[in-house]
N, C-alpha and C positions, 0 to 999 in steps of 0.2 A: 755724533756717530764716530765712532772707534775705527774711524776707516785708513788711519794709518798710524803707524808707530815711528817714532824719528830715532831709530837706531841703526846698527849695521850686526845681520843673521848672515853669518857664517858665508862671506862672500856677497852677500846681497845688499845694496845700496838702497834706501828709502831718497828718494828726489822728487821734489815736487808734487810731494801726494800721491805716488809711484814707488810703484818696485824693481828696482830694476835687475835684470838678470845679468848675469856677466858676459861681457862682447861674443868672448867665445866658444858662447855654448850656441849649436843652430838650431833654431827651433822650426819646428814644423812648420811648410809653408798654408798658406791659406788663398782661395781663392775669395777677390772682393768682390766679384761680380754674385755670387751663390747668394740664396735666399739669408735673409739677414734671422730667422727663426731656425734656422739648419745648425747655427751660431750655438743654441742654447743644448750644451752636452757635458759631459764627464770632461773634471778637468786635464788637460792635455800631458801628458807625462812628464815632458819637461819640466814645465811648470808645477806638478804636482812634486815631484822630487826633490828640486832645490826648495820650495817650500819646506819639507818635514825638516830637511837637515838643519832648520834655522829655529826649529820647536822645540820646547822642551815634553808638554805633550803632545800625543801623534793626530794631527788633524784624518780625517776619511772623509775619501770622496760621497756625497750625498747624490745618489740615483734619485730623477724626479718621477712621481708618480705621474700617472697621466692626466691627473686634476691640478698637479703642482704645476706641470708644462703649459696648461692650457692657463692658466694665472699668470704665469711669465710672459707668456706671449701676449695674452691681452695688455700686460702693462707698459711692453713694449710699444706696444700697436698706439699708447697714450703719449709716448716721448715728442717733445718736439721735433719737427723733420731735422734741424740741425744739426740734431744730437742724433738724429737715426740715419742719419749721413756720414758723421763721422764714427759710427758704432760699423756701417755697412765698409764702410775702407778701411779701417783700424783696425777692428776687433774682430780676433781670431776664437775667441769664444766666450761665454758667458755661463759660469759654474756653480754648483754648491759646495760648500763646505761645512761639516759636521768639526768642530773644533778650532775655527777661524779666532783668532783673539783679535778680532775686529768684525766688524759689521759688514764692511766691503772693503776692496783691494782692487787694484787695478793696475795690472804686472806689465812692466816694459821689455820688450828683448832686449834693444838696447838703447841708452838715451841718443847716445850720438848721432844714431841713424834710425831717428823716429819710422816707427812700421807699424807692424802687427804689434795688438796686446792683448790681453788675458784680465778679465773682469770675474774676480772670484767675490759669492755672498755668501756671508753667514748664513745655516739652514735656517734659524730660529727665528730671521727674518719670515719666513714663508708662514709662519702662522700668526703676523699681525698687521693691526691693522697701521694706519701712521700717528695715530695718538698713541697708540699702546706703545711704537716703536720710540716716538719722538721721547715720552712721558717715560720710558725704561733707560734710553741714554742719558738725559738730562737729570736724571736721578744717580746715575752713576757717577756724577758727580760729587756726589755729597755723602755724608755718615747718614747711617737711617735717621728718619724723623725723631725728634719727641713731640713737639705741639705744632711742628709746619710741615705743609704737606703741598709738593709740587708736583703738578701734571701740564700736560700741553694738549692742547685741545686744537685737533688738527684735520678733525674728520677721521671718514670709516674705511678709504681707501685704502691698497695694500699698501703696506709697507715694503714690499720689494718696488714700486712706482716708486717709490721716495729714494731708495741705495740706488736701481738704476738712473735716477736723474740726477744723481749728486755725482756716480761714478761718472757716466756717460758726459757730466761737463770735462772732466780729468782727459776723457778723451781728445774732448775738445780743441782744449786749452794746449791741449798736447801737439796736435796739426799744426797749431801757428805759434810753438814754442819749441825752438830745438836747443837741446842741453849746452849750446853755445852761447844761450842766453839765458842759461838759469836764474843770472843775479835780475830780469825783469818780470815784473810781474804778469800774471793774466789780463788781460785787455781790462777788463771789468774791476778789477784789482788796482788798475793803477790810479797814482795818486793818493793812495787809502795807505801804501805800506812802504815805509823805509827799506825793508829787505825784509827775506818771503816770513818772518815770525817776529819783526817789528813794526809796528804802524807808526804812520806818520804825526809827527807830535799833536793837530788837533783831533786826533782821536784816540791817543794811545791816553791810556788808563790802568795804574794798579789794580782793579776789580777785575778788568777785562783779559782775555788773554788766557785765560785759567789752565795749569799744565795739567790738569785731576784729568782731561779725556787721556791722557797717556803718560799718568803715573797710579800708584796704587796708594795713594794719599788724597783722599778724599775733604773735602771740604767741611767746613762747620756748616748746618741749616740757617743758624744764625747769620752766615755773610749771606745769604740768598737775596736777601730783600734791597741790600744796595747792590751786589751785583744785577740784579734783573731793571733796577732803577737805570742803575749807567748803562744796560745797552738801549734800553728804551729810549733813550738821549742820545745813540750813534749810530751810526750809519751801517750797523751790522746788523743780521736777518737772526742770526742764534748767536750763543757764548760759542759752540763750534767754531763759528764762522770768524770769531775773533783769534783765533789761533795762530792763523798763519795762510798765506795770499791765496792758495790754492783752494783751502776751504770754503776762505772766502766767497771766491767766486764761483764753486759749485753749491755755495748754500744759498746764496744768491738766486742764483736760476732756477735750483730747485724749487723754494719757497714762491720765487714769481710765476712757478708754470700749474701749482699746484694752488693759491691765491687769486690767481689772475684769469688762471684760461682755464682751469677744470673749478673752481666758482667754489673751493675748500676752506674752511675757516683755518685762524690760526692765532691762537694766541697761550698766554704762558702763566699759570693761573697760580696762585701763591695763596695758602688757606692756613686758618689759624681754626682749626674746630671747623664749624661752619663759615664759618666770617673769609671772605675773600679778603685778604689784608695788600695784594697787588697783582693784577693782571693784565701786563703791556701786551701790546698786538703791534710787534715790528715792525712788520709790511704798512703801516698806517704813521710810522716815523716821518714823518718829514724830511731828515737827513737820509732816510733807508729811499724814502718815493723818489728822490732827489737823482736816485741811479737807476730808475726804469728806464728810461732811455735809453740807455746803454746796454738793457739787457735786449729791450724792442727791438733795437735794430737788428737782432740775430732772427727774429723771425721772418718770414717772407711778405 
């Protein structure tokens, strides 16, 4: 997922899988007690604003239809309570975007005094499913095919259950990480990563790591097959998730809430014509099973 870009838009700091807004801009207050579905509207000016000015094309705000609202909310209605605890006192709203050069966003006022934030999704999310979504980013990694062909096979759920469960850890992570200790990781992350986009030597790997989600240098097909070999061998749930500690750890709980408690296949299918020539299933890693625990304990 293209859920963040590690650069600096015109004033705007990318931290920790965040964006963060400049101290002193004030942004609208929000009340945390209000229904946490009230949440999902047009994104808020502030944050609409300083977004364009960091575009080179003009993103638009995306109005949901009333079949779109009724999707969002149902897939809310699927987050673990955790994460819809920490979406009910954090988050100030939850948006579309028509022209997002990511998939999801999840915008900070400010790091130093963790508050209110702003979870924006790609619109193009809302019409797929999470194979289609998973099997369309994991391809963005690479040059088109000529004889290999990769998909991920992830089930027929939406695709927006998938961006808000990967954002919604961002949130998380955010509650018990204040910008005073950026240089540590995510609870779930630790141990795994030297600093937030090196992993710690037994798992760090030249295959792994891959900059293609946020550069426009795409990969040979050809490396596919030992990349997909090496994460099958590590303790990480997607090549996302080897990126850097944040994604980690919302790929993490993503993959375990969509695996584990809504009962979703998931594996990463590698085809040569017909012939499957490699198809690992992460979640079934022994190094990946090895960190359920630690994701268990967050639930009740």
């Amino acid at each position: 997922m293209r859920s963040f870009v590690p650069s600096v838009f015109l004033g705007l700091l990318m931290v920790q899988g965040t964006l963060a807004l400049p101290a002193q801009r004030t942004p609208p207050a929000f009340d945390a007690n209000s229904p946490l579905e009230s949440r999902v509207m047009e994104t808020p000016q502030v944050v609409f604003d300083t977004l364009t000015k960091g575009y080179m094309r003009m993103p638009t705000r995306h109005p949901l239809s009333q079949a779109e609202r009724a999707k969002v909310l149902a897939d809310l209605a699927r987050l673990p309570d955790f994460e819809r605890h920490a979406l009910q006192q954090h988050v100030r709203s939850i948006s579309f975007v028509d022209g997002l050069p990511m998939n999801g966003l999840t915008v900070l006022d400010n790091p130093a005094m963790p508050g209110a934030a702003d979870i924006l999704i790609q619109t193009t999310v809302l019409n797929e499913t999470i194979s289609q979504f998973l099997t369309r980013k994991e391809r963005s990694c690479y040059q088109p095919p000529e004889a290999m062909e990769l998909s991920v096979e992830a089930g027929s759920l939406d695709a927006t259950l998938y961006v808000l469960l990967h954002e919604s850890m961002h949130v998380v992570d955010m509650m018990a990480t204040s910008a005073t200790t950026q240089d540590s990781p995510p609870v779930l992350a630790m141990g795994y990563w030297q600093t937030n986009r090196i992993r710690s030597a037994p798992y760090d790997s030249d295959l792994l790591g891959q900059p293609c989600f946020f550069s426009r240098s795409p990969l040979s097909m050809d490396t596919a097959q030992a990349i997909y070999s090496a994460l099958g061998n590590s303790p990480f749930v997607s090549l996302y998730a080897t990126t850097n500690w944040s994604d980690d750890s919302a790929e993490l709980v993503a993959m375990y809430h969509l695996t584990h408690v809504l009962r979703q296949p998931y594996r990463i299918v590698l085809r040569r014509g017909q012939q499957i020539t490699l198809s690992p299933s992460p979640m079934e890693s022994p190094r990946v099973m090895a960190r359920f625990p630690a994701v268990q304990a967050l639930y009740p």
